[in-house]
C-alpha positions as CSV (number, residue, x, y, z in Angstrom):
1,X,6.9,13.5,-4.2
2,X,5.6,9.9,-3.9
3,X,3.7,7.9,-6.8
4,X,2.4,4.9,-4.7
5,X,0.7,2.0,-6.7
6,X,-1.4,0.2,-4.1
7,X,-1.9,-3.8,-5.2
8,X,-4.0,-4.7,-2.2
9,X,-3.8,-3.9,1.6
10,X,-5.1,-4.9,5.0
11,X,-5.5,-3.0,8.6
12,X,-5.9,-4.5,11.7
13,X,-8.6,-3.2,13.8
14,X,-12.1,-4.7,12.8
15,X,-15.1,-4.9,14.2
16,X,-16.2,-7.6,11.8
17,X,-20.0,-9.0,12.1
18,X,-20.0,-9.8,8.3
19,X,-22.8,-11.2,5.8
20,X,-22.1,-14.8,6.5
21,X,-20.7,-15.4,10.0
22,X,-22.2,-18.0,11.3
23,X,-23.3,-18.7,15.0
24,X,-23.0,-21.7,16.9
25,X,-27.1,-22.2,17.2
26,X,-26.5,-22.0,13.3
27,X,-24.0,-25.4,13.2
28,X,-25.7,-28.3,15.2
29,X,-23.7,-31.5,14.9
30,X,-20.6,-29.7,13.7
31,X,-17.5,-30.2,15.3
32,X,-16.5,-26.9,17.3
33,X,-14.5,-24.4,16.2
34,X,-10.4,-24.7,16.0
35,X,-8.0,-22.3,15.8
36,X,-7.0,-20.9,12.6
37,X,-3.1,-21.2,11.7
38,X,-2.2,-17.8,10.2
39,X,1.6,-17.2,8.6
40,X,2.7,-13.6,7.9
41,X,5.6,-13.1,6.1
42,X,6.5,-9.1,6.0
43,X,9.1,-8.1,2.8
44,X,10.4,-4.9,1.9
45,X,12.6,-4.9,-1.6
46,X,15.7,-3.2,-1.2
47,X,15.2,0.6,-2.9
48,X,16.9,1.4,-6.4
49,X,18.6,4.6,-7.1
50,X,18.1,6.7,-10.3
51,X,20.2,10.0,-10.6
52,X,20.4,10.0,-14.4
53,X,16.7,10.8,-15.2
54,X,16.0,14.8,-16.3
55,X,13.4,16.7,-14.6
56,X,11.0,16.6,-16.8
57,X,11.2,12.9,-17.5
58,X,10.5,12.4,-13.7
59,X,7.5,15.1,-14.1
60,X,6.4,12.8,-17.1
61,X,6.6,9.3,-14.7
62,X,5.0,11.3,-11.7
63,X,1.5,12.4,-13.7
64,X,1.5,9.4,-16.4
65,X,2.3,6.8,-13.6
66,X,0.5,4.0,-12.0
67,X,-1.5,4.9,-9.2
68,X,-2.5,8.0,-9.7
69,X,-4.9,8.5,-7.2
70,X,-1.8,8.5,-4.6
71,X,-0.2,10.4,-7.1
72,X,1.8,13.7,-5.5
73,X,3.3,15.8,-8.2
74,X,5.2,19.3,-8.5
75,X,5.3,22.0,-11.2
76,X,9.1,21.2,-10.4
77,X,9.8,17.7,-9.9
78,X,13.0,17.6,-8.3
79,X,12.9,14.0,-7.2
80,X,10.1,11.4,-7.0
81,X,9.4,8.1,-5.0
82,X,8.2,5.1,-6.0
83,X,6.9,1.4,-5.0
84,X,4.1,-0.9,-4.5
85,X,2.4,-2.2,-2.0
86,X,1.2,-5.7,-2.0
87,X,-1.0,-8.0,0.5
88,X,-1.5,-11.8,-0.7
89,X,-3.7,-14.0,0.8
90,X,-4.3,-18.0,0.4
91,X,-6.5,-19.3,2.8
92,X,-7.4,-23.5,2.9
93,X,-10.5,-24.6,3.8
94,X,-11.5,-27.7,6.3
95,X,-14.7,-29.6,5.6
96,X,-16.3,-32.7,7.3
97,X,-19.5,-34.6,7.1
98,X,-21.7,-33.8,10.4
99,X,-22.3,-37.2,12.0
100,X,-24.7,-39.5,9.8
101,X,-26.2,-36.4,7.9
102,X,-25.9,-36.0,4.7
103,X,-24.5,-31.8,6.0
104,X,-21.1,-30.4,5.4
105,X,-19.6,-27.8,8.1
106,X,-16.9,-26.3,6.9
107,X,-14.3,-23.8,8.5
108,X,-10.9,-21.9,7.1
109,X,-8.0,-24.4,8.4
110,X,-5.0,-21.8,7.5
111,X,-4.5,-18.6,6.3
112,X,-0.9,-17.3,4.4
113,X,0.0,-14.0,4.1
114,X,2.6,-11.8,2.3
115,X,3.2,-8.7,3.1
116,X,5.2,-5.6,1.6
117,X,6.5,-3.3,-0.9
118,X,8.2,-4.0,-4.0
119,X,9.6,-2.1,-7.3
120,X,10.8,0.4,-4.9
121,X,12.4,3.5,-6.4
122,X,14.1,6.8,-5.8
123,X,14.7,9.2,-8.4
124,X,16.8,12.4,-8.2
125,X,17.2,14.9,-11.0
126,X,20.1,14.6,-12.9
127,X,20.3,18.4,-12.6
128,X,22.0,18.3,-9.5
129,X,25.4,16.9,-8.9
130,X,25.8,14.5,-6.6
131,X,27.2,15.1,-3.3
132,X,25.9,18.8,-3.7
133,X,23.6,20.7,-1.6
134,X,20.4,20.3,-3.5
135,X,21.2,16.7,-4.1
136,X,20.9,15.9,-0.3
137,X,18.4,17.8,0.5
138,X,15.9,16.3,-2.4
139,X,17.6,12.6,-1.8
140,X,16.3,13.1,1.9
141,X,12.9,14.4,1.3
142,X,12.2,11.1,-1.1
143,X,13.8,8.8,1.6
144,X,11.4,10.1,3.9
145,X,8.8,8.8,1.8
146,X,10.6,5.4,1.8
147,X,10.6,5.8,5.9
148,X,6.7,6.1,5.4
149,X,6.4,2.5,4.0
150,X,9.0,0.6,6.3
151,X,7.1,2.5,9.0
152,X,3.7,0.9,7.6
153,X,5.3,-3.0,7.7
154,X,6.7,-2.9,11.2
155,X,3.7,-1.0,12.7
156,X,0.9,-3.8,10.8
157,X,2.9,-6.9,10.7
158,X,2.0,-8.5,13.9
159,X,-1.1,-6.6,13.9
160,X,-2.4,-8.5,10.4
161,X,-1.8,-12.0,11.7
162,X,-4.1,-10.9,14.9
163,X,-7.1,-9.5,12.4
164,X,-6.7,-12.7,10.3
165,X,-7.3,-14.8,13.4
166,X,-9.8,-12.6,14.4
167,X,-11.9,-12.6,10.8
168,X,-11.4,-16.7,11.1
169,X,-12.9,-16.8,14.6
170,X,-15.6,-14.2,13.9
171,X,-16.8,-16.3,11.3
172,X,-16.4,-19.3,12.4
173,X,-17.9,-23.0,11.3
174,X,-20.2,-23.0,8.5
175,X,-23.2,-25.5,7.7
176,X,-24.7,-26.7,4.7
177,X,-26.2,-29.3,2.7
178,X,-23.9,-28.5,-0.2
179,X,-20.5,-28.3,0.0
180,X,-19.8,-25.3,-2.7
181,X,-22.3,-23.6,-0.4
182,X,-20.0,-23.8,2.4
183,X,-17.5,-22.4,0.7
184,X,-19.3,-19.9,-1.1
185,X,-20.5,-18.6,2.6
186,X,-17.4,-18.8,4.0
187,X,-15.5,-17.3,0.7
188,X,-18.2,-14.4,0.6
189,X,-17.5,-13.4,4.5
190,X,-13.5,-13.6,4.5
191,X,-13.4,-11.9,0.9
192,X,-15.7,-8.5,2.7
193,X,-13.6,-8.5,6.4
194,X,-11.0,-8.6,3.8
195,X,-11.8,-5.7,1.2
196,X,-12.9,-3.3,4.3
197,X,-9.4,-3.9,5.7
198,X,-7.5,-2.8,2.9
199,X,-9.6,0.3,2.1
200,X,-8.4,1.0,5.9
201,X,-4.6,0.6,5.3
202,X,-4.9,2.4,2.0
203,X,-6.3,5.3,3.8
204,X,-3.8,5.0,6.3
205,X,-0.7,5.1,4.0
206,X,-2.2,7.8,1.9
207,X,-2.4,9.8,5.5
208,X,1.2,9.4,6.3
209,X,2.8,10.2,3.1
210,X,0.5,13.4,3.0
211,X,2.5,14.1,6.2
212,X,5.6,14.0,4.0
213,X,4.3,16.2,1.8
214,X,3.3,19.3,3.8
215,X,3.7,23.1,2.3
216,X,6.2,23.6,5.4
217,X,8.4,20.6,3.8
218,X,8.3,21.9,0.1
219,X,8.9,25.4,1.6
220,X,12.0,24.0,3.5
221,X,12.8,22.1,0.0
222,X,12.6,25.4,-1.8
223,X,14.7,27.7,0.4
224,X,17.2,25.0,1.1
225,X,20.8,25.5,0.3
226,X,20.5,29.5,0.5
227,X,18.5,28.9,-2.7
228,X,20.5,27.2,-4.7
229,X,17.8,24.6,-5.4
230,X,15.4,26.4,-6.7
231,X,18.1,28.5,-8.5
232,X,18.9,25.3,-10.4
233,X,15.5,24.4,-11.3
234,X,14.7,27.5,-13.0
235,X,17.8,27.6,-15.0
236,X,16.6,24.2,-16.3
237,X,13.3,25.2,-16.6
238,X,14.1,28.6,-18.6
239,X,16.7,26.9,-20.7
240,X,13.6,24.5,-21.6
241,X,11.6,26.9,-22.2
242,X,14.0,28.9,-24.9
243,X,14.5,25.7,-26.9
244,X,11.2,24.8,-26.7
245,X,8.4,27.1,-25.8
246,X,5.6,25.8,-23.5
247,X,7.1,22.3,-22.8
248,X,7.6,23.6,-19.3
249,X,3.8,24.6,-18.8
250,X,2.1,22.3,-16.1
251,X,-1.7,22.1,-14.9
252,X,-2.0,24.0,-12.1
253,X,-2.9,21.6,-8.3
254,X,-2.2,18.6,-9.9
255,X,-1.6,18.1,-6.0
C-alpha cells in the first residue's frame, strides 16, 4: 500500500506555446535572447522503518492520511508506504532599459530547482515477527513502492533541467512600458508551463505505483508463505473483533 502526499511536481516533455510567450517581432530594440542557467539538484531522504505500529493503526494512517487521492488502502493493512514528493522552483529575472526608450524587456536569467522525496516511511505490522515469512514478503511489497519513487528521480532528473531550458527559451524576452508588466507576463507564462508539468508527473507517479498495486501482487501477498500471512491477519483481526465488535468493519473499495 502507498499513501503518497504530492507537494508539487514537474515532467519533462512540453509542447509549450503558453499565454504570454513572446515573439521576437513582439521585442524591437531588446537585446536578444540568452541562455537560461538552470541548476537541478535531485534528493531522496533516506527511508525510516516502523515495525512497532498495529494493524489497525496503519489502517487508521492509510485512510485518515495526507494525500488521499493517491491513497491505496486494504481491508487488511499489512504494511503501508509513505513520502512526499517535492519540486521547488526560484527563478531570477533580468531586465534592461531598450536603448533611449523609456521600455523595459525583461527575460528569466536563472532558474533553481530541487527535486525529491522526503518524510519517507515504511511501516510493517507489528503482527509479524521479524525475520519471519510474512515479514519479508510485506517489507518487500512496500520497498517496491519506494523503488517506484527512486525510479521517478533518476528517470526526470536530467529530463527537468532540459524542460526548464526549454519553458525559458519558449518564452523568451518580454517588452513593456512597465516593468511589473514584464514580470507579470513573464511570471504568468512560466507559472502555466509550470502547473501543466506537474499535473503530468503526478499522473505519472500515480501510474507506476498503480503498477505496484495490481490484484496479481496482493494475490501473491495473500497466498504467500503457504498462507501463513493471511493466517496471521485473521487471528488479529478476529481477536479484534471479540474484544471489540465492529472495530474491524472497513468500507468496502476504499481502493
Amino acid at each position: 500500500m502507498q499513501n503518497l502526499l504530492l507537494l508539487a511536481a514537474l515532467f519533462f516533455s512540453v509542447a509549450l506555446q503558453a499565454p504570454g510567450a513572446f515573439a521576437a517581432s513582439d521585442t524591437e530594440g531588446c537585446n536578444n535572447y540568452v541562455p537560461t542557467e538552470v541548476d537541478v539538484k535531485v534528493q531522496y531522504d533516506d527511508v525510516d522503518y516502523d515495525y512497532t505500529t498495529p494493524m489497525l493503526k496503519i489502517r487508521d494512517l492509510s485512510e485518515g492520511g495526507k494525500g488521499k487521492d493517491t491513497l491505496h488502502s486494504e481491508a487488511w493493512p499489512v504494511g503501508l508506504s509513505t513520502g512526499e514528493m517535492y519540486f521547488r522552483v526560484n527563478s531570477d529575472m533580468m531586465k534592461m532599459r531598450a536603448g533611449y526608450s523609456q521600455t523595459t524587456c525583461g527575460q528569466i536569467k536563472a532558474i533553481r530547482v530541487e527535486f525529491g522525496f522526503k518524510d519517507n516511511k515504511i511501516y510493517v505490522a507489528k503482527e509479524f515477527p521479524k525475520r519471519s515469512c510474512p515479514f519479508k514478503i510485506v517489507l518487500a511489497h512496500e520497498e517496491k513502492h519506494k523503488a517506484v519513487d527512486r525510479a521517478i528521480l533518476e528517470d526526470y532528473g536530467d529530463k527537468i533541467r532540459v524542460a526548464m531550458r526549454d519553458i525559458a527559451t519558449r518564452i523568451g524576452v518580454a517588452q513593456s512600458a512597465s516593468a511589473i508588466v514584464v514580470d507579470d507576463q513573464i511570471n504568468s507564462a512560466f507559472n502555466q508551463a509550470v502547473d501543466k508539468l506537474m499535473r503530468s508527473v503526478e499522473d505519472d507517479l500515480k501510474d507506476r505505483q498503480k503498477g505496484v498495486d495490481t490484484k496479481a501482487e496482493y494475490q501473491r501477498v495473500t497466498d504467500s508463505c503457504e498462507g501463513r500471512t493471511m493466517e496471521i491477519v485473521q487471528q488479529r483481526l478476529e481477536l479484534l473483533e471479540e474484544t471489540r465488535p465492529g472495530i474491524t468493519k472497513v468500507r468496502q473499495g476504499s481502493r
